[in-house]
N, C-alpha and C positions, 0 to 999 in steps of 0.2 A: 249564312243562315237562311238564305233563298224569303220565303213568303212568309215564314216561319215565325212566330212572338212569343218570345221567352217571358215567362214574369218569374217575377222577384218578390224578394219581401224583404223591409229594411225594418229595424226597431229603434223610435224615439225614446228613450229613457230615460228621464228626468227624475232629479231627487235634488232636492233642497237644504240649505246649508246656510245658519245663518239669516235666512230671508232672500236668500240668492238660489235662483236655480240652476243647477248644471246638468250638462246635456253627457251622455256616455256615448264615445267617438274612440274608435280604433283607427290605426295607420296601417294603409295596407300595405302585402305583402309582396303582393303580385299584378302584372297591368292588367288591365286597364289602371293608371293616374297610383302607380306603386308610389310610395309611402308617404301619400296623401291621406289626409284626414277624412274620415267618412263614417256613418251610420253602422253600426251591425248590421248585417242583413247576407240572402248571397239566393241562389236559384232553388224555387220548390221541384223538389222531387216528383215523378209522375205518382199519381194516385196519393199525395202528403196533402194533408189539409192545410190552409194558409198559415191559420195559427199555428200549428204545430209546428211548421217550415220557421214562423215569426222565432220560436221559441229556443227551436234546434239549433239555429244559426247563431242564436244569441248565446249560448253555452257553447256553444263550438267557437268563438271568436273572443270572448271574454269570462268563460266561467260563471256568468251572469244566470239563476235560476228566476224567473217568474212565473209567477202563479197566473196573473190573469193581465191580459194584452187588451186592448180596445181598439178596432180599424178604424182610422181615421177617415186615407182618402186613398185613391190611387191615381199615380204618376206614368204617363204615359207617350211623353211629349216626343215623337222622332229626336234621333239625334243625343237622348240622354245617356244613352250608351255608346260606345264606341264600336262595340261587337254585335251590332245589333238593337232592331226595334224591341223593345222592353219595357215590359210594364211591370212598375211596383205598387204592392201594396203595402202602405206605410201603418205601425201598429203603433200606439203609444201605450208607455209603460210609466207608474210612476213608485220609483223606491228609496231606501235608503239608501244614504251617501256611504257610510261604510261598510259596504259592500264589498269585499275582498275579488280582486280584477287579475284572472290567470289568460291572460291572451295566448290563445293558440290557433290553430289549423290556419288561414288565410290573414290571421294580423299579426302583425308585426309590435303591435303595442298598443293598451289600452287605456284610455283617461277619461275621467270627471272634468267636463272644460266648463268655465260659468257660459251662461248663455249669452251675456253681452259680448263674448271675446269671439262667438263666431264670427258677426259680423265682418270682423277684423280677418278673418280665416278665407283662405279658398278651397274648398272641400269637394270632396272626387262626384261627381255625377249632377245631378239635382239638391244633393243631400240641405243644401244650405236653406233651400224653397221648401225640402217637407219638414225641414225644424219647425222654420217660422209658419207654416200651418199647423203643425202642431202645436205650438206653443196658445194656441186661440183655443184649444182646450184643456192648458193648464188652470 
């Protein structure tokens, strides 16, 4: 990728069950950390607005339509990628749980996982670090 920094956009998705929150986590398809658990998200298009990229990726990978996204933070740490210095910017979402989940294009499979059972998880990239800042704005 020579000098070159990609950004990303990953979507926290949270909805509630119970009094429990669960996070929406696809497994992916392909490497980088294939069929590892990780965030919606995937690379903005040249000239795609962030949100838009946030929202594209998220129907493209789970069927998942949102109306309205909020940027939380962005992730930038060397080394978070494997292909490359990459910067994400992290959007959080918050919807219902019964949400009907058609994983396509880049996942392999998509799930409602509670939020305490990440911890227990190793999940592909950063993803496990923009949860838990997102979760400071649920």
């Amino acid at each position: 990728m020579g000098n070159k920094i990609a950004v990303t956009v990953d979507s926290v998705v949270f909805c509630k069950l119970d009094n429990k929150f669960k996070v929406l986590l696809i497994q992916r398809k392909k490497e980088p950390f294939m069929d590892m658990w990780a965030l919606p998200g995937g690379f903005v298009n040249e000239g795609e607005d962030l949100e838009t990229a946030a929202k594209r990726e998220l129907v493209e990978e789970t069927g998942v339509v949102v109306q309205t996204m909020e940027q939380i933070q962005a992730f930038g740490k060397p080394g978070r990628d494997p292909r490359g210095h990459t910067i994400s910017i992290a959007f959080l979402s918050r919807i219902f749980c019964e949400e009907e989940l058609d994983p396509s294009d880049d996942a392999k499979d998509a799930k409602w996982i509670d939020v305490e059972k990440i911890m227990d998880m190793e999940l592909a990239f950063d993803h496990d670090e923009i949860i838990n800042v997102a979760q400071q704005f649920l």
